[in-house]
C-alpha positions in Angstrom: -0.5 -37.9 -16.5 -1.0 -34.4 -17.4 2.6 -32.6 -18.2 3.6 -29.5 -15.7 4.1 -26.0 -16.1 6.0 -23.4 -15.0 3.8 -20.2 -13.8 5.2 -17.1 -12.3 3.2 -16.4 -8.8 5.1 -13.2 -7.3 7.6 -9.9 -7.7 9.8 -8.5 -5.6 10.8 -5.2 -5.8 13.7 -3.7 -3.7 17.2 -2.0 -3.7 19.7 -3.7 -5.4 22.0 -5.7 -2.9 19.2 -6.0 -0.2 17.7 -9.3 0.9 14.4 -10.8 -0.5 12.6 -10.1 3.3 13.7 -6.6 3.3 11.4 -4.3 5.0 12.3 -2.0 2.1 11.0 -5.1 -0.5 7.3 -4.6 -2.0 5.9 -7.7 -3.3 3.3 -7.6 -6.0 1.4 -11.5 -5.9 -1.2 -13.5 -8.2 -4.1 -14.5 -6.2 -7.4 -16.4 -7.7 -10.4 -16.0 -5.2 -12.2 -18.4 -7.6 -13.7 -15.6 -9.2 -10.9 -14.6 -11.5 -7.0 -13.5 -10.6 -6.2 -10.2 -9.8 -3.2 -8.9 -7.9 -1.6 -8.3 -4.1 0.5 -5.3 -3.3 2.4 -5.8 -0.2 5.2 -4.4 1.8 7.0 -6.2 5.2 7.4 -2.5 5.9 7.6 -3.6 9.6 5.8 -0.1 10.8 3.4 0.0 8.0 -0.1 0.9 8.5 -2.7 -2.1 7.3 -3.7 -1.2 3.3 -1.2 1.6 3.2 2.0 1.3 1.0 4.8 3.7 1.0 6.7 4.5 -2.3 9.3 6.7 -3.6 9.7 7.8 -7.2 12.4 5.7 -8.0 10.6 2.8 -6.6 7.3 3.7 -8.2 8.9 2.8 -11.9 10.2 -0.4 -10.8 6.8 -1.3 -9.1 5.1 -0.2 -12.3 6.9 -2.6 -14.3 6.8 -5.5 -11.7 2.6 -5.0 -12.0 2.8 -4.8 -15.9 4.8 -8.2 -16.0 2.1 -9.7 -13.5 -1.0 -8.5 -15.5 0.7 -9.9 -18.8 1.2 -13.2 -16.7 -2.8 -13.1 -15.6 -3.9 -11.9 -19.0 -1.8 -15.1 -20.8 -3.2 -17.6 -18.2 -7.2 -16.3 -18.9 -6.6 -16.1 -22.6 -5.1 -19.9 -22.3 -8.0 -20.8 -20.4 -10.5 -19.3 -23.1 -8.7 -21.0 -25.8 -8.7 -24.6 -24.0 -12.6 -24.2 -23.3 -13.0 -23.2 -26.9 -10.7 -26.1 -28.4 -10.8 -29.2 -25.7 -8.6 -31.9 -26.1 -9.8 -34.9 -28.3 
């Protein structure tokens, strides 16, 4: 049996003190198409126009950070898949 592993899949970003479905929460995702992960930017905004976000200054650094932790998530989980194809298990 193959041992489990905990892997981060999403961040939400929102005002302190508000709920995680708060239409003023933006949610940056890992998604895998099969082609390779890359990252979903999404708001529950409940006017907001299809692919258009809305952001604030203040928001905009704590988005930026949110995305930086998610790329360093993809980037470990590609270079632990390099490494496992380059060194198999015996």
């Amino acid at each position: 049996m193959k041992p489990y592993e905990i892997q981060p899949y999403a961040w939400i970003v929102k005002p302190k003190g508000e709920p995680i479905f708060s239409e003023m929460a933006t949610i940056i995702q890992r998604d895998d198409e099969a082609d390779g992960q890359f990252l979903t930017v999404r708001q529950l905004y409940e006017r907001a126009e299809p692919g258009k976000i809305r952001l604030d200054p203040v928001e905009w650094e704590a988005i930026k950070q949110a995305v930086d932790a998610a790329f360093l998530e993809v980037l470990a989980d590609e270079l632990s898949g390099v490494e496992e194809k380059a060194n198999p298990p015996a």
